[in-house]
Every structure is written in structure tokens, then in C-alpha cells.
N, C-alpha and C positions, 0 to 999 in steps of 0.2 A: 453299479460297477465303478461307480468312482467314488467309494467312500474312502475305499484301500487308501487310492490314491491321495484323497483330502487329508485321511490319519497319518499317513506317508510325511506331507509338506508341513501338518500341523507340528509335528513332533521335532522336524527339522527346522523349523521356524524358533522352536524355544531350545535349541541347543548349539549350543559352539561347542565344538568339539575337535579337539589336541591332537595333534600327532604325537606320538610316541616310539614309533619305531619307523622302519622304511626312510631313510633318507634325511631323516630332525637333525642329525650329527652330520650332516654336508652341506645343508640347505645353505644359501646364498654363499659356498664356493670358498676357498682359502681365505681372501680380503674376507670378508665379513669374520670367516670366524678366527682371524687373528687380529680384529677389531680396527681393522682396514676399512675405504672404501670401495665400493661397485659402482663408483658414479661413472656413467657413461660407460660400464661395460657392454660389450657384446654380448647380443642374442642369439641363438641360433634357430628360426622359425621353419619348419619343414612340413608343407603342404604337400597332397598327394597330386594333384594336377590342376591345369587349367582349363580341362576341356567342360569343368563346371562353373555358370557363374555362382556358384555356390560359395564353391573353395577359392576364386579370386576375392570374394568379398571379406570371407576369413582370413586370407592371408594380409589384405591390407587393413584389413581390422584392427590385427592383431599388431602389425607391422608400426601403423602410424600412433596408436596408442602407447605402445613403447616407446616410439620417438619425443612422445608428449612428454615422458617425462625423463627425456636425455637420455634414453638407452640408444647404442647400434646395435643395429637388428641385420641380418644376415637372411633373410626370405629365401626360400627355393619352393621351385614347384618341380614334381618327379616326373609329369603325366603319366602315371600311372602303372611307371617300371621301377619295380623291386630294387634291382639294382643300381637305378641309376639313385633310388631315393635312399639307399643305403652310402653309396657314393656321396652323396649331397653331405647326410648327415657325418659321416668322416673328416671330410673337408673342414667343415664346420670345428668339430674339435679340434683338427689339428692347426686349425684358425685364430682358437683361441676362445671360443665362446665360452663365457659364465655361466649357460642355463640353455635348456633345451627345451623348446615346441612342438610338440613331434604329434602329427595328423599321420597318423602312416594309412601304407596302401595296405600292405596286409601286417598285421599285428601280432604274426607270429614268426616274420623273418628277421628283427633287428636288436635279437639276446647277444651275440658277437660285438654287432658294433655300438652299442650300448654298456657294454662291460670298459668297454675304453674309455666312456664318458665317466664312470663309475672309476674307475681308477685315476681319474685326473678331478675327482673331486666336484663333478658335472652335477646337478639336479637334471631330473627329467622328469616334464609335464606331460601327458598322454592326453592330448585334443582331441577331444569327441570321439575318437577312435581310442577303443582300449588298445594298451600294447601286451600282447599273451606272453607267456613263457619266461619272462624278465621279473628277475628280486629289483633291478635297477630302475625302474620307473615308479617315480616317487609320488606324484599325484596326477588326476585326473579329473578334468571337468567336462561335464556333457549334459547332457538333456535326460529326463527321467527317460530314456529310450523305448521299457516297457509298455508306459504310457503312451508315449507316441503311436505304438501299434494300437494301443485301446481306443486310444482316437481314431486313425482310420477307422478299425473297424466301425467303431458308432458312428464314424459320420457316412459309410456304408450303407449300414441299418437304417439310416434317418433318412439318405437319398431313397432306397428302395420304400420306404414308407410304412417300414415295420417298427421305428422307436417316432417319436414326436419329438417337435425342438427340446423340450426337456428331459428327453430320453426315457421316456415312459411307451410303453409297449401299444402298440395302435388295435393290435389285434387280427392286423396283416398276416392270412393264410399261407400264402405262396401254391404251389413251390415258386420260389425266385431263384433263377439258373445266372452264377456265377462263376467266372474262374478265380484263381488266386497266381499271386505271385512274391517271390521275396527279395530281400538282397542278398548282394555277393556271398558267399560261404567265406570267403574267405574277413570278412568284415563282422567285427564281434558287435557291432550293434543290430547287424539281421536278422542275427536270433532273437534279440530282445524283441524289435517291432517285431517278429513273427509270432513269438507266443502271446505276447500281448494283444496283437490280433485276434490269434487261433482262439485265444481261451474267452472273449468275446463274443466270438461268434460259433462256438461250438454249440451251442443248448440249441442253435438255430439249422446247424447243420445235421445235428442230431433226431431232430423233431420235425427234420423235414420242411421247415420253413421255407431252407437256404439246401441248392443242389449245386451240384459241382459237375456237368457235367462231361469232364473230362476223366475223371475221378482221382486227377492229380491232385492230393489231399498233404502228399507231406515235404518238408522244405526243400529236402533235395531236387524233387520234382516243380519248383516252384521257383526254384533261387535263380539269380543273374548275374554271371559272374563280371567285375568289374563297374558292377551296375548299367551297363552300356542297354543305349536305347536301342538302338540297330538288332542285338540280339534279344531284348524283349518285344520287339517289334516281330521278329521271323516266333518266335515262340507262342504268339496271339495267333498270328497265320494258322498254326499249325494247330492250334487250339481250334479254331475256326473249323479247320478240317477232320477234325476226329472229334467234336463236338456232337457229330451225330445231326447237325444240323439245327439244333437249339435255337430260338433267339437269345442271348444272353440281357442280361438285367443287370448287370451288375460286375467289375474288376475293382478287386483288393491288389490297387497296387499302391509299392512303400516309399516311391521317390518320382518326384515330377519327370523328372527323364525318361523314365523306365513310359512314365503315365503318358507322356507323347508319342513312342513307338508303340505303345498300344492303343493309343488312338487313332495312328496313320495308319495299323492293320486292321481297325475295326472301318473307317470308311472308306478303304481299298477292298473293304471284304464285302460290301453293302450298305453298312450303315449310313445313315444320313446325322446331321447336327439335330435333326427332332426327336430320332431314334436311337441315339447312344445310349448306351448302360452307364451307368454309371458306375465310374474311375475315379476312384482317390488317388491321393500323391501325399508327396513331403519337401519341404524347403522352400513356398512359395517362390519358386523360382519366375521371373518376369513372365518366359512364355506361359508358364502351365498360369499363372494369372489370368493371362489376358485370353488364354482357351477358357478360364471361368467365367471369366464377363462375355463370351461368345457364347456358352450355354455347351461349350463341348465338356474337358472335364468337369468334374463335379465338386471336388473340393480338396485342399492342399494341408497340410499341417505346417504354420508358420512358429519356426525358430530361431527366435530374433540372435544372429548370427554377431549382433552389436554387444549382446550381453555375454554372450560367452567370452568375444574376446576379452572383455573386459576383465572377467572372472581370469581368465588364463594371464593377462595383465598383473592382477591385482596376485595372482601368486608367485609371477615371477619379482614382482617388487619387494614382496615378504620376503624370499628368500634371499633376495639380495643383499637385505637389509638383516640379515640373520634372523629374521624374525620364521615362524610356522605360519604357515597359510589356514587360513578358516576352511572348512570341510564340510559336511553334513551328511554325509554318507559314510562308514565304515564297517558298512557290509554288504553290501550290493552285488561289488564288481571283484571277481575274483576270477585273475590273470592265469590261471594254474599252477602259481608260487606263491600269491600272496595275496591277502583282500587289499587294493588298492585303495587310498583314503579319497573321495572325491568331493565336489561340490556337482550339485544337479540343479539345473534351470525346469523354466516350465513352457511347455507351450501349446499354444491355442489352432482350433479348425478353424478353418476358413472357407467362406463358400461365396455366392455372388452377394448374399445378404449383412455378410461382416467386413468386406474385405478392406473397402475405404476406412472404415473407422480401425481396423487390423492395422493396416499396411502405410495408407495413407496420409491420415490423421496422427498416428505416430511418427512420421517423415521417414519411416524405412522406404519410401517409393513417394516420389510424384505422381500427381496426374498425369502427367504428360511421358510418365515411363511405362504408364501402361496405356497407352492409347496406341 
């Protein structure tokens, strides 16, 4: 299952690859291209909220990294209203910004005010979040997203003990009784980790390995809108209850959030820390950590949050600089107008057996931040 993905990274590893169209004729804003400077122009950085520490560490990522090299950065956080993060982002242009960050909450309401950026000669970078329905967004960098799902799912598989650490099949019978879950619908990466899950773990669901017994099988019935824990929390509950009574073995879930309201409905429902199913997540987030090193969730997908901004950096400085930004994707991600050019990171499972040499030993966390 991960050759795709190795032929994927090899092939992108030997190519740099041009923009040509989408935005090459605006990039780095009036100054650059009447052979001006952008030193110390404005940015305009827009996060979806703070009630993650996800997206705080994104936002200052990305913030103090521009700062490094004499940019002003204009930071907002929406928490997680459309309009006020539409509002943000307006501001922003009528501010003055040279370039735009843009994490949006949903990626299909900011064609309107996007075309204003577009008309004042804006670039616009689309941050881990694709932005849908817009010719105006000009690149975007994020995580191979599909993959990420491949990973849960296998690190899924590995916790129930149907692949082995090198992901070779054990020969594990089952049935192993699972639920699933997604993210937001309204979030164009929740498809991606969902099929990338699904199509993982399908040959297992198929052959009866893996039951579902809820027989909530497809994303609608699976998805979390706004990704909020609280309502994947009441959705486990109710799993619980029309379950039939199952013991469960197993949640495919796609973000540590989500992964901690289903683990306060699994031991409010019964379960003990000997007896939890095993839960995936995403973002190493500190809690869903330190629930790994207690033996409650089971394993996280960490996405080193430091390299993205980096990347979303390095292409605001291209542009500023009139130059094109490096890419490696120019097929992938396709907004409903346009294939988007991107660049794509990678990233690694994590479980109690990796995570100091992951997390720690990298200095993305202290000792002492997870204790």
C-alpha cells in the first residue's frame, strides 16, 4: 500500500516543476513586477481558529517566520465563523497586504472576496486547506492528505493486529468490530483522509475481517462538521447505543480532537484504559500525546506544522521577490476551476513506540510538555 505513495514522493523529489499559468503574471504584487521592492511588505495570514492548538502553532509558525525575514504579517484567527473569517480576510486587503495565507474554515465561501484580492493584484496561498470554487488562488501547500488517511488506516490495522510493524498481513481472522468517522464536509482535506482510509481498509471490510457494526459505512454518515469534539463525542454515545451492543475494537478516527471525544464516550460508556479499542487521530496534538503514553489513544499522524509554514514562507518570499514558487504537484488538487499547483509534505504514525524520537528528539515538544 505504499508503493503508490513511495513512486508518488520519488518522482517529486526529481522534479521542479514551473508554474505557467494561475497567478505567474501577479506573483509577488505591483513592486516586484515593476522591478520595485517588497521589503518589509505586508502579509496577510488567515487561520481558521484558536480553539485548536494546532492552528495556533500554524499561525505563529507562519507569522514569526515572515517576521525573520522583515516581512509585516497581519495574523487573524476566525474561530471558526465564515464570516467573520471573510471579514478578516477583506480587512486585510483593504490594509494593504502584498500576499495572502489563507487556512479557511470552509473553502468554498471566499470566491467574492478573493476576486478583490485578484483585482488589486493579491497572490493567494491556500494553507493546508484547499480553497474550492476560486480561479484566484494561486498555490497551495499541504500534506500528501490522501496518505494521511492510508496511515490512519494502517496504523488501525497494526493496532488490531491484522498488519505487523512492517505492515505485512499477520493472518488475523476477526471479525474485528469497528466504527468510523470523518471530517467536516465542509473541509476539502476530509475527503482525501477518508478515501484514503476507505480504500485501505476495504479488502478488510469486504472479507469480513473488519465489521462496522453500526453499518454507518459512508462519509456522510461518518463526517463531523467543524471537526468539533463535543459532537463526535454525542456521535460515539449513540454509536454505543445502536451498536447492538458489540464490544468495539477498534475507531478510525482523523483528528486528535475528534479522537478525545470518542474516547470520553467510550469510558463513560464502559470502557476501561485496559479495554479501549483502538483510536487513531491526526496532528499530534499535546493531549492526544500524552492519552498515547497513558495507553488510551493508540496513535496520532504527526504533521510537522514547522515545515509547512516554512514551505507557505518560502513561497510567499518567491513571490515577493517576482520570482515562481517551487511546486511538486500539478495534479492532484483540483478546486472545481483549476488544478491548483502545490507543494506536498510528508508525514509519519506515531504511537507510544516512536513518539520521543517523532516529537521529542526533533524538539517539536519537550519532555516536560508532555508529562
Amino acid at each position: 500500500m505504499n508503493r503508490k505513495y513511495l513512486a508518488g514522493i520519488a518522482a517529486a523529489s526529481i522534479l521542479t516543476l514551473s508554474l505557467t499559468a494561475c497567478g505567474g503574471s501577479r506573483g509577488g504584487g505591483d513592486a516586484a513586477a515593476e522591478g520595485g521592492s517588497n521589503e518589509g511588505a505586508k502579509i496577510g495570514v488567515a487561520m481558521p481558529t484558536q480553539q485548536s492548538e494546532r492552528w495556533i502553532a500554524d499561525g505563529e509558525n507562519v507569522k514569526s517566520q515572515l517576521e525573520e525575514l522583515g516581512y509585516e504579517v497581519d495574523l487573524q484567527f476566525a474561530n471558526d465563523d465564515i464570516p467573520t473569517q471573510v471579514s478578516q480576510i477583506e480587512n486585510m486587503i483593504n490594509g494593504g497586504v502584498k500576499a495572502l495565507v489563507v487556512a479557511s474554515i470552509d473553502g468554498t465561501t471566499l470566491t467574492s472576496v478573493l476576486d478583490q484580492a485578484e483585482s488589486q493584484d493579491i497572490p493567494v496561498i491556500a494553507y493546508d486547506r484547499l480553497i474550492n470554487g476560486s480561479d484566484t488562488v494561486d498555490y497551495y501547500t499541504t500534506f500528501d492528505n490522501e496518505e494521511v488517511g492510508v496511515q490512519q488506516a494502517t496504523s488501525l490495522l497494526t493496532g488490531l493486529g491484522i498488519l505487523d510493524a512492517d505492515g505485512k498481513e499477520t493472518g488475523a481472522k476477526g471479525p474485528f468490530d469497528v466504527e468510523l468517522f470523518a471530517g467536516s464536509p465542509d473541509d476539502n482535506n476530509a475527503t482525501f483522509f477518508w478515501n484514503g482510509a476507505i480504500e485501505t481498509l476495504q479488502p478488510y471490510l469486504d472479507s469480513g475481517v473488519l465489521r462496522v457494526p453500526s453499518g454507518q459505512t459512508d462519509f456522510e454518515q461518518a463526517a463531523i462538521l467543524r471537526w468539533l469534539p463535543d459532537t463526535a463525542q454525542d456521535r460515539m454515545e449513540d454509536l454505543l447505543t445502536v451498536g447492538g451492543g458489540e464490544r468495539l475494537e477498534g475507531v478510525l478516527s482523523p483528528y486528535d480532537g475528534l479522537s478525545i471525544g470518542i474516547i470520553s464516550a467510550l469510558t463513560s460508556g464502559g470502557y476501561s484504559t485496559d479495554d479501549l479499542p483502538v483510536v487513531t487521530g491526526q496532528d499530534a496534538e499535546v493531549g492526544s500525546v500524552k492519552s498515547i503514553i497513558a495507553g488510551e489513544q493508540y496513535s496520532t499522524i504527526f504533521k510537522d506544522v514547522r515545515e509547512l509554514g516554512k514551505q507557505a514562507v518560502t513561497m510567499v518570499d518567491a513571490l515577493m521577490k517576482g520570482e515562481e514558487p517551487e511546486v511538486n504537484d500539478t495534479e492532484t488538487y483540483d478546486n472545481g476551476v483549476k488544478v491548483v499547483p502545490s507543494y506536498l509534505l510528508e508525514s509519519e504514525i506515531v504511537t507510544v513506540d516512536n513518539y520521543e524520537a517523532s516529537l521529542v528528539d526533533t524538539g517539536y515538544y519537550t519532555e516536560d510538555d508532555l508529562k
